[in-house]
N, C-alpha and C positions, 0 to 999 in steps of 0.2 A: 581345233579352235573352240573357244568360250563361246556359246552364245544361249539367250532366253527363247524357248518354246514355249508352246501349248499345245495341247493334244486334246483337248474336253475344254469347251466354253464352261464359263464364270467367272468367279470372284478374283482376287489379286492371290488365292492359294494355286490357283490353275498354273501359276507362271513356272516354268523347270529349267533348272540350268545345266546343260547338255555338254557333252563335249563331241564334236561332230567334226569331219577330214576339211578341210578347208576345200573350197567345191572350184571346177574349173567353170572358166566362160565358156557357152558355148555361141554360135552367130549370131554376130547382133550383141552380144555380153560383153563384161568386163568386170573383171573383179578387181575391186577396191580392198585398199587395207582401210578398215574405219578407225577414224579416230572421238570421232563426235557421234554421238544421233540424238535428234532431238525425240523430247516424249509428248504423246498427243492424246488429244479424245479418242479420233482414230485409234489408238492404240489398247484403248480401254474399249470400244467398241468392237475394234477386234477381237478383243478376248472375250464380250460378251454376247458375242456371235452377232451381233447386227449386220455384218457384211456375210453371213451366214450362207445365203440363198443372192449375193449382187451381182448384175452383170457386169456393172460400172467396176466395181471393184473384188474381183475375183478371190479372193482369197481363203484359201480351205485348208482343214487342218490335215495334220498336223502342220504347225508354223511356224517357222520365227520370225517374233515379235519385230515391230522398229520400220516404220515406212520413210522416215527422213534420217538423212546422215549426210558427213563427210570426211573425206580422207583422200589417198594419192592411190593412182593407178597402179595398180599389180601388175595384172596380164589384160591384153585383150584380145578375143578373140576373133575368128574370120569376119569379115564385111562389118566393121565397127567402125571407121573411118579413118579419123585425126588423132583418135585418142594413144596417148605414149606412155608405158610406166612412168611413173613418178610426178604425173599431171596432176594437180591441184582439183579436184571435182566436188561437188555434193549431188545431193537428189532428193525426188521425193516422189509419195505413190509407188514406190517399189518397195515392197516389205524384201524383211530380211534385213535390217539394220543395229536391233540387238543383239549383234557378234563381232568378231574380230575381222573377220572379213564375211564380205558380201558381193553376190554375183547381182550387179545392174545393166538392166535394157540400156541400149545404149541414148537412145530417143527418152529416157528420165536424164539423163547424165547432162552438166552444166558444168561449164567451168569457174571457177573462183580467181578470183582475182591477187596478185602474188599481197597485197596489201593490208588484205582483208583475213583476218585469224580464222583459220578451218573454225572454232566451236561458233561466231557469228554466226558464219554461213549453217553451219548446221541448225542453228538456235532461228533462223530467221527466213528458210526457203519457204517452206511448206504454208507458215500465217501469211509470210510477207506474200508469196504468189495468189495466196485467196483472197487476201484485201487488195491486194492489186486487180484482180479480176473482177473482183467486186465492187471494185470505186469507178475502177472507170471502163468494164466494158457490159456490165447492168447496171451500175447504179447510173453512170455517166454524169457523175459529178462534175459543176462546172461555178464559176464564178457565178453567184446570185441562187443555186440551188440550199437547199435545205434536204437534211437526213435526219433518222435516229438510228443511233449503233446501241444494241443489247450488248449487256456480257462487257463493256465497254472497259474492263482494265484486265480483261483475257487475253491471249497472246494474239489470235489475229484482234482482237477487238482495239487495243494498245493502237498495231498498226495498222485499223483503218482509223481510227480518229486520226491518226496525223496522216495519212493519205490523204482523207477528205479535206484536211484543212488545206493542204497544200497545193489542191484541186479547186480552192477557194470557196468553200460552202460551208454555211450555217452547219454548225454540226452539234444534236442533243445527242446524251449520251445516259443510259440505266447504269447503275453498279445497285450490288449488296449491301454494301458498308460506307461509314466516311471515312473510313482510311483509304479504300477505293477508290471513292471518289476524290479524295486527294489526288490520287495516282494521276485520273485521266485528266482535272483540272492542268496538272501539268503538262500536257500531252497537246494544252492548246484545246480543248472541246470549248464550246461557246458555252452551255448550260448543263450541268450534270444534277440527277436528279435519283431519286431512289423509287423501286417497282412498286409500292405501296397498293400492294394488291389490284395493281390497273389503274392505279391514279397516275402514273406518267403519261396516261394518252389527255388526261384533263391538265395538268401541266404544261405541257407539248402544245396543246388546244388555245392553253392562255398565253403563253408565251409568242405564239404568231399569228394572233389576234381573230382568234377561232379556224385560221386555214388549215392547219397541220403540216407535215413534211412533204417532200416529196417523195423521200424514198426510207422507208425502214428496214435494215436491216438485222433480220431475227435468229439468233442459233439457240433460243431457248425451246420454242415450240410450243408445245399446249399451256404451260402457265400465262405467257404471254400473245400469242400471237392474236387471238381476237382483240385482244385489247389494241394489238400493233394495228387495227386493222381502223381502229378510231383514232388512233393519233397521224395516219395515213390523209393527206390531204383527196380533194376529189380528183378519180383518174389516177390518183397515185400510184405507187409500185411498193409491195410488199416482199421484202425478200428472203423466204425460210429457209437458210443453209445449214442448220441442225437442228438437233431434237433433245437437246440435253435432260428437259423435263419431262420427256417424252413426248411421243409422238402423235400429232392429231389426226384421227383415224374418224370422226362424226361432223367433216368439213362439207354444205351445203354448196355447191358453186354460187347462188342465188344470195349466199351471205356479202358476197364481194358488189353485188350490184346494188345491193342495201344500204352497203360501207360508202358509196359514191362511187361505183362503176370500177373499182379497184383493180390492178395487174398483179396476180398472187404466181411468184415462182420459185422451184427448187431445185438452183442449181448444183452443179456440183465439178469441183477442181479438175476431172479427168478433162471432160471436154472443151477448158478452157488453156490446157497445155497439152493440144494433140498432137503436137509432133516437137522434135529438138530445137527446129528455131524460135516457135511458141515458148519454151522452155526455158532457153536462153536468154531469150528477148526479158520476158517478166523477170527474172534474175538479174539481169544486169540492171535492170530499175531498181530492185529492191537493194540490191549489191550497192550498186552507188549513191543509194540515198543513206547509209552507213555508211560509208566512205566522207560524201559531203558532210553528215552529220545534221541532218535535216529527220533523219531517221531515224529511231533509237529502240533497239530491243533490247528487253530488262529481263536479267537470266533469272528464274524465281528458284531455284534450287539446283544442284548439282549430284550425281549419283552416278554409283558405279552398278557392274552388272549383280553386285554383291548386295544391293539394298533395293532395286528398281520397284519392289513392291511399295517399296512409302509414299515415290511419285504416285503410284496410279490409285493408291488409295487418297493421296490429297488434291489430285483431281477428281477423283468422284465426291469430295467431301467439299468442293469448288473451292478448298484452303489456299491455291496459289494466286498471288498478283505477279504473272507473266510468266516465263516458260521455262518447265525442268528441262535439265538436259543430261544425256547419258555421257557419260566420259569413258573411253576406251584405248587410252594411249597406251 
């Protein structure tokens, strides 16, 4: 089978295209034929070793690339369950997804619904399940709450602005650009506004009459997050779920009781789908919120395993509004 490695952390040269046996399930597996997978930071941070040394997320080289996908059941192996070739699935947090087939735990595996087109589900597990854990089971968005979403016309960023609105809360939103900001205008944000080197927390400041949000959520990281930390109402919840700018490593705790007694935490997606009905559960929300159409993820580019390098170089150059995706039919 086709699929993209790495063997040595770096740049988007590191990336190798392999020809390797198509691999069996073993207990608890299943090999999927992929057809989709989508492309992430994730993916880029894998390659640039940040999951290096993680416990959360183990993965060591040599590797193939691709934590999200979907496609139909192959084989599966002993103590797997329910699952039957030719069953409609996706996944995500299981690397191995830029190839032709792929052997998945079966506790990542979800099913897809006959109505919904596998590259959706592919394009839409992995953001859709972190804004869904993020809206509502830290953020706990609710009718009369207030948020700010960073990054807000990025692939999760996209779908927590309409999560939150749909949760019924004031929702500000940063982008880079006004074409951007076009984006998330349409997505339903209340107020979209531009990072102006830390002047969204004085925007955000005037705009709810000096209180601030209640809850910010941040994947930028050191460009922003102190600043996230003034636009942060008092008691607030600050929430850092990346580090795209890198990472803040000179964080005082005593800065958050300065900021008005602030909740500063960094979650992260494994432990908010520990097990397959965790799994499932958030999937079928995000599933059916594309189905009703309440929902909408925006494919931002298409690639094969023959060009993957241009995705990961126009996410590190943050050139996409909404999500590449790899195609493997």
């Amino acid at each position: 089978m086709r699929c993209i490695r790495i063997h040595d952390y770096g740049g988007p040269e590191v990336l190798r295209r392999c020809e390797l046996p198509v691999p069996s399930p073993g207990p608890g597996e299943v090999l999927v034929r992929v057809r989709h997978a989508g492309i992430n930071f994730m993916d880029v941070h894998t390659r640039q070793g940040k999951y290096a040394s993680s416990r959360t997320y183990p993965v060591r080289l040599p590797c193939t690339l691709g934590m999200e996908g979907a496609g139909e059941v192959v084989e599966a192996g002993p103590g797997t369950g329910p699952w039957h070739a030719g069953e409609r699935v996706a996944w995500c947090l299981s690397w191995g997804s830029y190839a032709e087939f792929a052997v998945v735990p079966c506790e990542r595996l979800v099913s897809v619904p006959q109505a919904l087109p596998l590259e959706m589900a592919a394009a839409a597990l992995f953001h859709g399940c972190t804004a869904h854990y993020l809206a509502h089971d830290v953020g706990r968005l609710s009718p009369g709450s207030s948020c700010l979403v960073h990054a807000a016309s990025g692939g999760i960023g996209q779908l927590l602005v309409q999560m939150a609105r749909r949760a019924g809360a004031r929702v500000f939103a940063t982008t880079s650009s006004e074409t951007k900001r076009d984006t998330v205008r349409a997505l339903g944000a209340d107020e979209v506004i531009p990072y102006d080197a830390g002047g969204f927390a004085d925007a955000v400041r005037a705009s709810t009459s000096g209180a601030g949000v209640d809850v910010v959520f941040d994947p930028v990281g050191r460009a922003t997050l102190r600043d996230s930390f003034r636009a942060a109402r008092r008691r607030g919840l600050v929430v850092n779920f990346g580090a795209v700018s890198g990472s803040v490593r000179d964080l005082d705790p005593i800065e958050l009781g300065e900021a008005g007694s602030l909740y500063l935490t960094r979650p992260r997606l494994a432990d908010y789908l520990a097990d397959s009905a965790a799994a499932q559960r958030r999937a079928d929300d995000v599933f059916g919120g594309l189905l009703e159409g309440w929902l909408k993820v925006r494919l931002a580019s298409r690639h094969t395993l023959d060009d993957v390098e241009v995705a990961h170089a126009a996410l590190e150059a943050r050139a996409l509004i909404g999500k590449p995706l790899l195609d493997l039919l």
